[in-house]
LOTORTI-940741 format. One record per residue (C-alpha): x, y, z. Coordinates in steps of 0.2 Angstrom, whole numbers, padded with zeros to 4 digits, always signed. Example, Ala and Ser with C-alpha at 12.3 -4.5 7.8 and 13.67 -1.06 7.14 Angstrom:
LOTORTI-940741
+0062-0022+0039+0068-0005+0036
end
This chain:
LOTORTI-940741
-0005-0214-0142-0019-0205-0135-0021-0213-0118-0002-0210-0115-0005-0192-0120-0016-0195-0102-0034-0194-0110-0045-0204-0101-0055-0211-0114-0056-0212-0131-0069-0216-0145-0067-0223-0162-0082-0229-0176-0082-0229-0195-0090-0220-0208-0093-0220-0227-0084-0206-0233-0094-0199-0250-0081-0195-0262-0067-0208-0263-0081-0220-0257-0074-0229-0243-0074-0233-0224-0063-0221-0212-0062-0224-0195-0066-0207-0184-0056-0204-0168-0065-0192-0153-0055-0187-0139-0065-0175-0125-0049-0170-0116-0040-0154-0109-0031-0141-0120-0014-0148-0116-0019-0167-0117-0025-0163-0133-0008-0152-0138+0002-0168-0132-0009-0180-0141-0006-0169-0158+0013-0167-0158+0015-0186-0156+0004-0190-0170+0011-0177-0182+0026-0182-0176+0024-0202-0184+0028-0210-0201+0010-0217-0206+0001-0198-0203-0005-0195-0220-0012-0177-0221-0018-0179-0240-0029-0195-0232-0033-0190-0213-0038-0176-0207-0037-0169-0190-0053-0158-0181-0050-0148-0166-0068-0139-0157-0069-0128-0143-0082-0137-0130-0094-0129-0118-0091-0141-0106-0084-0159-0101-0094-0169-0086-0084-0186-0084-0073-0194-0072-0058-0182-0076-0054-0170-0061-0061-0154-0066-0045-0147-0062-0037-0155-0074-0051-0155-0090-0052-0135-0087-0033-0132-0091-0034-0119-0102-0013-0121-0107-0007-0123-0121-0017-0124-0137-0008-0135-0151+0002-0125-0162-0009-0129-0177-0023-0122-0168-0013-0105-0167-0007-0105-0185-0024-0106-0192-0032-0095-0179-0020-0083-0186-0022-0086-0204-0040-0084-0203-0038-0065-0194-0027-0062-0208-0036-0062-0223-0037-0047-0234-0059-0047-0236-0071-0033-0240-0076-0034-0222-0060-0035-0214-0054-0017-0228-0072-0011-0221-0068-0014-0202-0050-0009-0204-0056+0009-0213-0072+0012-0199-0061+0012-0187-0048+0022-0193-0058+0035-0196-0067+0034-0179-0049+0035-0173-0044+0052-0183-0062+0058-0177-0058+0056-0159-0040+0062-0163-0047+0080-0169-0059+0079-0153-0048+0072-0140-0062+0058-0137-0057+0046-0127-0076+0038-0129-0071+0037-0148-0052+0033-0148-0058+0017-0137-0074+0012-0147-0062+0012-0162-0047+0003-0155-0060-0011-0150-0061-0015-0172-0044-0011-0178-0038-0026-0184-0021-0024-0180-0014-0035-0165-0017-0053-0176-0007-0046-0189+0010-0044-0179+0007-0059-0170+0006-0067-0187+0020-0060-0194+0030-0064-0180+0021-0083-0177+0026-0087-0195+0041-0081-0193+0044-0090-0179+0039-0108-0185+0047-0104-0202+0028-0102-0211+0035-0089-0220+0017-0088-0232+0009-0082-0214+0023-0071-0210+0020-0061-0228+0001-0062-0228+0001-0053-0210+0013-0042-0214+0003-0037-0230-0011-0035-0221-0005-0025-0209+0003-0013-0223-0014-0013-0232-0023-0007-0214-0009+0007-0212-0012+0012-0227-0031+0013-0224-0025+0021-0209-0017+0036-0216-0029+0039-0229-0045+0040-0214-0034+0053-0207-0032+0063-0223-0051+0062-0226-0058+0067-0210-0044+0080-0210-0053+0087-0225-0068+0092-0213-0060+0099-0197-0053+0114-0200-0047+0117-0182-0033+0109-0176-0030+0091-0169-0032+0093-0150-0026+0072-0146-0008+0077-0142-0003+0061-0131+0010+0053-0140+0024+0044-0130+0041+0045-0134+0048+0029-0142+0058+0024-0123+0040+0023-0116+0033+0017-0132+0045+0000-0128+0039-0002-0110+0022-0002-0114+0025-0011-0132+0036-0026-0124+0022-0030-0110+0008-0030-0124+0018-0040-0135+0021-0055-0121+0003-0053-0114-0003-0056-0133+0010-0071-0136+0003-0080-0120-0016-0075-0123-0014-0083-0141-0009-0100-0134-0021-0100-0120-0040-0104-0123-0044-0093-0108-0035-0078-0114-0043-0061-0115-0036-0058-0133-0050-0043-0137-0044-0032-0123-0026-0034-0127-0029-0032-0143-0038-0012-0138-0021-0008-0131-0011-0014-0145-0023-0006-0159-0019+0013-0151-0002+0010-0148-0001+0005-0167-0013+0015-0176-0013+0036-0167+0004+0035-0180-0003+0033-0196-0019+0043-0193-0005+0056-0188+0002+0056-0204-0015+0057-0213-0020+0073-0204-0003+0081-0206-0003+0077-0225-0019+0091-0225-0016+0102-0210+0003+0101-0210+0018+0093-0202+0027+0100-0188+0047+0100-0185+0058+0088-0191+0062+0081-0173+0046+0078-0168+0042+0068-0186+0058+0057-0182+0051+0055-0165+0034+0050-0169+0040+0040-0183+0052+0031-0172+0038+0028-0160+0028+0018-0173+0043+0007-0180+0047+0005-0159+0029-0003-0156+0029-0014-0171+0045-0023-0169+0042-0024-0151+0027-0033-0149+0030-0044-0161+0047-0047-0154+0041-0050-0137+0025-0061-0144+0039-0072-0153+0048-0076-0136+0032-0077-0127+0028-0093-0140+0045-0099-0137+0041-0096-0117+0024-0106-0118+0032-0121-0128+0025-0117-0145+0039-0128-0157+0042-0123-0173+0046-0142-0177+0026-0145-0174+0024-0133-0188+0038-0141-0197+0035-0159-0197+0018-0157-0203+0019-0146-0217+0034-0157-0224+0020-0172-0224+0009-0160-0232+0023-0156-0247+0030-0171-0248+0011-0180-0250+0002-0167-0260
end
């Protein structure tokens, strides 16, 4: 199965498992990022795949000298769809450190809101943990993983809620006004939101993609809202039509990068069936 996936070579050996006490035999491919994708959909895709028995391990490595074309072995597209779902899950997870980066940031943000820092507003979009959080809500919703879908879509309320609450609190010690007044208008806020959302789709199936710098843009177009709302909640809020505006903006730039991510993962070949299958083995076993 491997070899007709097109990896070159393939090594197997057995081991004592301690435990259940017994042999296993351990498969190690070295192959490119779409070998190994095409290698993994055919195996979850058999009968005998038992995931309560076997187990599959999938490692990033520095490098791979062999007779491959390097070419070939380099091919950073597309990471098996497993890959991304646990990537995801892992960025999701509601942990003191991730309430501790989420809350830094924030109020970083609401300080360089006050200031007009652009030093500050970048430093702090750099650890808002915002971007995985649409990608898995609309990931999960997209492969029908609907316990990924509601964990990122709770951990995206919890850092909105984190958000507001940094900009009431560093509101509480600026007694001049906000001087950050460059908010887009939801039309623009689409524009800019629909190319974030399919770079950020694309980087999340690729090993070479430069997730941390979309990610910047993505964490100011998203959190500027809520630390908006936590300053007006002390220093006031201004006309109804700019509230509905700003407000629109923000519900614009969620559902728009995660709706543009979802086709991206439809684009790149990323099946909710891979998901599927696999998970119906899991059930069905365990």
């Amino acid at each position: 199965m491997a070899q007709a996936a097109g990896v070159g070579q393939v090594g197997m050996y057995d081991v004592f498992v301690h435990g259940p006490n017994r042999l296993k035999k351990v498969l190690s491919i070295e192959t490119s990022t779409p070998r190994a994708k095409a290698f993994l959909d055919a195996l979850f895709a058999t009968e005998w795949f038992d995931p309560t028995q076997d187990s599959v391990t999938a490692r990033e490595l520095r490098a791979i000298f062999a007779q491959e074309p390097m070419a070939e072995v380099t091919r950073p597209v597309v990471e098996p769809a497993l890959d991304v779902l646990q990537d995801l899950w892992q960025l999701s997870h509601l942990t003191p450190s991730y309430i501790g980066r989420a809350a830094g940031a924030a109020v970083l943000l609401a300080h360089g809101m006050f200031e007009n820092s652009a030093v500050s507003i970048v430093v702090a979009a750099l650890f808002l943990p915002f971007l995985p959080l649409v990608l898995a809500v609309s990931f999960g919703l997209w492969v029908r993983d609907r316990a990924l879908a509601i964990q990122g879509l709770r951990a995206l309320s919890v850092s909105t809620i984190l958000s507001v609450a940094a900009g009431a609190v560093v509101g509480l010690f600026h007694k001049e006004p906000m001087q950050f007044h460059a908010f887009e208008p939801p039309l623009v806020c689409l524009a800019i939101s629909a190319v974030i959302g399919i770079a950020a789709g694309l980087a999340s199936a690729d090993d070479a993609g430069r997730r941390y710098l979309i990610g910047v843009a993505a964490a100011v177009q998203y959190a500027v809202f809520p630390v908006w709302v936590g300053i007006c909640l002390i220093h006031g809020f201004p006309d109804a039509a700019t509230i509905g505006t700003r407000i629109g903006s923000f519900a614009v730039n969620i559902a728009t990068i995660a709706g543009m991510a979802t086709l991206a993962y439809a684009w790149a070949g990323m099946r909710p069936r891979e998901i599927s299958r696999f998970q119906r083995k899991r059930n069905a076993l365990g």
